[in-house]
C-alpha positions as CSV (number, residue, x, y, z in Angstrom):
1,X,96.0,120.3,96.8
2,X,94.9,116.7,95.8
3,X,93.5,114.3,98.9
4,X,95.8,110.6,98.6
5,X,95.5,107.2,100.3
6,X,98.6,105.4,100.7
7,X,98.3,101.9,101.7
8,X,101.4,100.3,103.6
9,X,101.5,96.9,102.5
10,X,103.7,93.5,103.3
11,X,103.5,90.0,101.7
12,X,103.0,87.2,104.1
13,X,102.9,83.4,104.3
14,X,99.4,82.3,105.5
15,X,98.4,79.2,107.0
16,X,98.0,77.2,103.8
17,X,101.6,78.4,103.1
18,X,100.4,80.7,100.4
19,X,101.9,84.0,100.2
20,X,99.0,86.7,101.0
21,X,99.6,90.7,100.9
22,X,97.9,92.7,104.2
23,X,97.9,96.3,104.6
24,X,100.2,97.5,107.7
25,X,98.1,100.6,107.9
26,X,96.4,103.1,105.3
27,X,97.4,106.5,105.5
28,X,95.8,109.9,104.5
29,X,97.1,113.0,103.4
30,X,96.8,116.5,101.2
31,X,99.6,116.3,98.6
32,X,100.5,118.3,95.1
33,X,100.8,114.6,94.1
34,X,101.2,111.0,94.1
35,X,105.1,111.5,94.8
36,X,104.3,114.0,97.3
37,X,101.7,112.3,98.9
38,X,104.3,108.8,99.1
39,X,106.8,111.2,101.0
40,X,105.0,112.4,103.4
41,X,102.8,109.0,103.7
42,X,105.7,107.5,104.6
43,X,107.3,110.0,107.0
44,X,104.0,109.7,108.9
45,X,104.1,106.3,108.9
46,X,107.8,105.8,110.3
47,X,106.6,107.9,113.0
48,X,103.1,106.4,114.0
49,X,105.5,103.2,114.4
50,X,108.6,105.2,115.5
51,X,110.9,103.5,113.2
52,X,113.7,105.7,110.9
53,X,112.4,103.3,107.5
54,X,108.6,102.3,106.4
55,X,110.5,99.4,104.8
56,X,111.2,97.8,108.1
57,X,106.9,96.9,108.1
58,X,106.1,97.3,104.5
59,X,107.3,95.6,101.0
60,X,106.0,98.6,99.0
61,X,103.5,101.3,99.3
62,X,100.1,101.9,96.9
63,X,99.1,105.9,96.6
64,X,95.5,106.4,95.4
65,X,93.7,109.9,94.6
66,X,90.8,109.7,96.8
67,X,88.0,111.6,94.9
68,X,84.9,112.4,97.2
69,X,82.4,113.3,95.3
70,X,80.9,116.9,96.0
C-alpha cells in the first residue's frame, strides 16, 4: 500500500475581494491508490466534521503520493 495526502480545499473571497483557495483540513491515509485514497479521505473527513458530504466544506479535493524517503 501507497501513503496519500488529500487536501480538502474551498475557494473563498478575501478581504481585498479576491477569490483565495484554503485548505479545510489535510488528511492522511494508506491506499492501493489515488482513487482509493480520495474515498476513504473523504469518508474520514465527513466524519471528523460529522457531516453525510465533504462537499458541504470543500469545492474539490487534491490526493498526493507522499514519498518519505527511506
Amino acid at each position: 500500500m501507497a501513503h496519500f495526502t488529500v487536501r480538502f480545499l474551498k475557494n473563498v473571497i478575501g478581504d481585498q475581494g479576491k477569490s483565495c483557495e484554503v485548505c479545510q483540513r489535510t488528511v492522511d491515509v494508506d491506499a492501493r491508490d489515488a482513487d482509493e485514497a480520495a474515498s476513504l479521505a473523504q469518508q474520514q473527513f465527513c466524519e471528523l466534521r460529522e457531516i453525510g458530504d465533504w462537499s458541504l466544506h470543500a469545492d474539490r479535493i487534491e490526493v498526493q503520493p507522499a514519498d518519505f524517503p527511506s
